[in-house]
N, C-alpha and C positions, 0 to 999 in steps of 0.2 A: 592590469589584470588582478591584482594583491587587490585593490582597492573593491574592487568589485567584486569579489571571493569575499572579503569583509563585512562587507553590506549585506550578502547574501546569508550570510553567517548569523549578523545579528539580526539582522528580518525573522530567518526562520527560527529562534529562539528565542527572539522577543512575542512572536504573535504567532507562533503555531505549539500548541500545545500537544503532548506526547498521546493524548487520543486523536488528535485528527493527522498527525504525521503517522499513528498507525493505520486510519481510516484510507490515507492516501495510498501507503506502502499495500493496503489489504485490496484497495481496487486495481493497482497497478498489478500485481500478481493476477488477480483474476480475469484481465485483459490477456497476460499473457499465456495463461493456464487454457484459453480458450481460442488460443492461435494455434496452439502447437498441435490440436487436434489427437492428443495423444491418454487412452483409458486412464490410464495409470497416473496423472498428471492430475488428471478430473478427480480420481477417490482419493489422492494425497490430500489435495486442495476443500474437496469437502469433507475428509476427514480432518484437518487440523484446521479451516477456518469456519465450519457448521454452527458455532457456539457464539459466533460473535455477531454483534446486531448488525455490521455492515453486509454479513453474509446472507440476512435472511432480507435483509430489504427490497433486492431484487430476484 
């Protein structure tokens, strides 16, 4: 399991760069922001990610 945790370590920090681990992190939240069905969740989420290009894409 160490070996593999390793691998995945240097994977993700050899070939993912700190824009697209936030592109990732910015659509996973907005997956989740629109399960929970909840107002208040929706104007957090478009007020703190409004500004960034992953959010206006779709």
């Amino acid at each position: 399991m160490g070996v593999v945790l390793l691998f995945l370590k240097k994977f993700v920090v050899k070939y993912f760069t700190s824009l697209a681990l936030e592109k990732i992190v910015i659509i996973f939240l907005r997956e989740l922001v629109k399960r929970t069905d909840s107002k208040v969740d929706d104007e957090l989420f478009e007020a703190v990610f409004n500004q960034t290009k992953v959010g206006e894409e779709q």
